[in-house]
C-alpha positions in Angstrom: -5.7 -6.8 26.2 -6.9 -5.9 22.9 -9.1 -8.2 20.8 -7.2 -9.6 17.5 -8.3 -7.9 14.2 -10.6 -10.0 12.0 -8.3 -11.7 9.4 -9.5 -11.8 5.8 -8.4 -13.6 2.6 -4.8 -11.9 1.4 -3.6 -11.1 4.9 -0.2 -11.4 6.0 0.1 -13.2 9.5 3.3 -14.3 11.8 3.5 -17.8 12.9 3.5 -17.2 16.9 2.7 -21.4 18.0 1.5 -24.5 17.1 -1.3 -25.1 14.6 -3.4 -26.1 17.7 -4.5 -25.1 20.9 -4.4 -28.7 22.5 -0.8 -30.4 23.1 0.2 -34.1 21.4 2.2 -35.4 17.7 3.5 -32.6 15.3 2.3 -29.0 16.3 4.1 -27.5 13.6 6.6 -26.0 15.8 9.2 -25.8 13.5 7.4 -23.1 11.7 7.2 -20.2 14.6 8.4 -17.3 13.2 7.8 -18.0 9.8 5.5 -15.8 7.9 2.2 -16.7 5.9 -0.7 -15.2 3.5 -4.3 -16.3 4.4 -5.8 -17.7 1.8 -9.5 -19.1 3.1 -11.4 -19.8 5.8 -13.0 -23.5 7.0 -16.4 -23.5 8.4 -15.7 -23.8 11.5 -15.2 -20.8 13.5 -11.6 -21.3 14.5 -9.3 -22.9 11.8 -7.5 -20.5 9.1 -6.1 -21.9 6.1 -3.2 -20.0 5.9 -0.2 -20.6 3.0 3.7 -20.2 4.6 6.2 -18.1 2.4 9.0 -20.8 2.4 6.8 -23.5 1.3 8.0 -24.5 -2.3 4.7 -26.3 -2.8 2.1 -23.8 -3.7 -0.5 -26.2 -3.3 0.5 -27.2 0.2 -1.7 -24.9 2.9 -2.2 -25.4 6.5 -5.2 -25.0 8.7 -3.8 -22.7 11.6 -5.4 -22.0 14.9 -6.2 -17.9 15.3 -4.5 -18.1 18.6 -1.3 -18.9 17.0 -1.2 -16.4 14.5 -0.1 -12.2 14.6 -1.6 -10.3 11.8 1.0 -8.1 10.2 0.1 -4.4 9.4 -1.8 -4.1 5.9 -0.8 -1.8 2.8 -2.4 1.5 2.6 -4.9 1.6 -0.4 -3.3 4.1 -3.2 -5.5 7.0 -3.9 
C-alpha cells in the first residue's frame, strides 16, 4: 500500500470516516463523503483542521484524523 501524500494548507480532502481513530459519542459520521479544504495544522502530529464545503459557518472547522481523510488531486500550476 502506498503511503498518503503530505497534506498542506489549501488542500482539498474527501471525508472517508470518523474524526477519530478510537470508537465512542459523535464520530462525525454524518459527514463521510463530504468534501473539505485544509486550512491548518495542530501541533500534534495527527489532527488536521480541516473546513467542510457545506458548512454555512465559515468559522466553524473541525480537527480531522489523517486516517480519515483522501487527498483529492491538486491543480496544475499555470505557466
Amino acid at each position: 500500500m502506498t503511503k498518503p501524500r503530505k497534506l498542506v494548507k489549501g488542500d482539498r480532502v474527501k471525508v472517508t470516516g470518523g474524526w477519530g481513530i478510537k470508537g465512542g459519542g459523535s464520530l462525525g459520521e454524518h459527514y463521510i463523503g463530504c468534501f473539505a479544504t485544509v486550512v491548518g495544522f495542530t501541533k500534534m502530529s495527527m489532527p488536521i483542521t480541516i473546513k467542510l464545503d457545506e458548512d454555512i459557518d465559515t468559522s466553524y472547522v473541525f480537527n480531522w484524523c489523517r486516517e480519515n481523510l483522501r487527498a483529492l488531486p491538486r491543480k496544475a500550476k499555470a505557466l
